[in-house]
N, C-alpha and C positions, 0 to 999 in steps of 0.2 A: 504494500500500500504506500502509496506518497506521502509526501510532506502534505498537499496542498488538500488530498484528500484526507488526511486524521486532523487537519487543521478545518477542513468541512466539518466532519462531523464533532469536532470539538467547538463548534459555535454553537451546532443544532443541539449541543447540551447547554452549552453557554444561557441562551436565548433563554432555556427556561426559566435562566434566574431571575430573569429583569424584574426590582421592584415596581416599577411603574408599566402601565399597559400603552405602547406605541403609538402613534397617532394611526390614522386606516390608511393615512399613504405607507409609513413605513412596513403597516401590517400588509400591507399587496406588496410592498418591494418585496418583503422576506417572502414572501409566501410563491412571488414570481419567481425568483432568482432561487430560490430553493429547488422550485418545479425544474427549471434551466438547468442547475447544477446538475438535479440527478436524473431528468428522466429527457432532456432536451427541447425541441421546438414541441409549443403544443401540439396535440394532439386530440380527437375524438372532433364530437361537435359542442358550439359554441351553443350554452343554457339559451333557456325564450327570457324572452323580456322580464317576466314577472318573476325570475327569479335571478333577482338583481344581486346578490351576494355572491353566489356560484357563477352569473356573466362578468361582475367585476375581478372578481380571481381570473375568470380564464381571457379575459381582455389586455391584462397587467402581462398575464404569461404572454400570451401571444404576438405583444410587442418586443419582448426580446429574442423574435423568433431571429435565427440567424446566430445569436451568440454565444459562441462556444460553451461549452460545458466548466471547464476551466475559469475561463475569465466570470460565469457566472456564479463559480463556487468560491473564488477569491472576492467577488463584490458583494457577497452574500457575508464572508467573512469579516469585512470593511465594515460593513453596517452592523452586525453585531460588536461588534468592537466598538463603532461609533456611540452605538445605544448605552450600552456597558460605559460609556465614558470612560475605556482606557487610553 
């Protein structure tokens, strides 16, 4: 296993410390860049309108269609760190 990758999953434990709960952009960054990191460009079909929690997650993912898995597990990394205030 990599560096980049025990440093992934060392956020997605990280993350569950955070005292305080993220604003909803942060919660789509992590929640897109996470989808990115491990599973890559979206995939399936996009939710109906009226279920706007599940379209806004897969709208977030969907824009970082294209970026690599790597750089979205290292920017996933950054934000957790960011949040964490280290």
């Amino acid at each position: 296993m990599s560096d980049l990758d025990q440093s992934f999953q060392q956020a997605q434990v990280d993350v569950k410390t955070l005292t305080s709960k993220p604003s909803n952009d942060d919660l789509l960054s992590l929640y897109s860049l996470f989808k990115q990191g491990s599973k890559g460009d979206a995939e399936g079909k996009r939710p109906g309108r009226l279920d706007m929690v599940n379209r806004a997650k897969y709208d977030a993912w969907a824009k970082l269609e294209g970026t690599t898995q790597d750089s979205a597990k290292q920017s996933y990394i950054d934000l957790v760190t960011r949040l964490l205030g280290q």
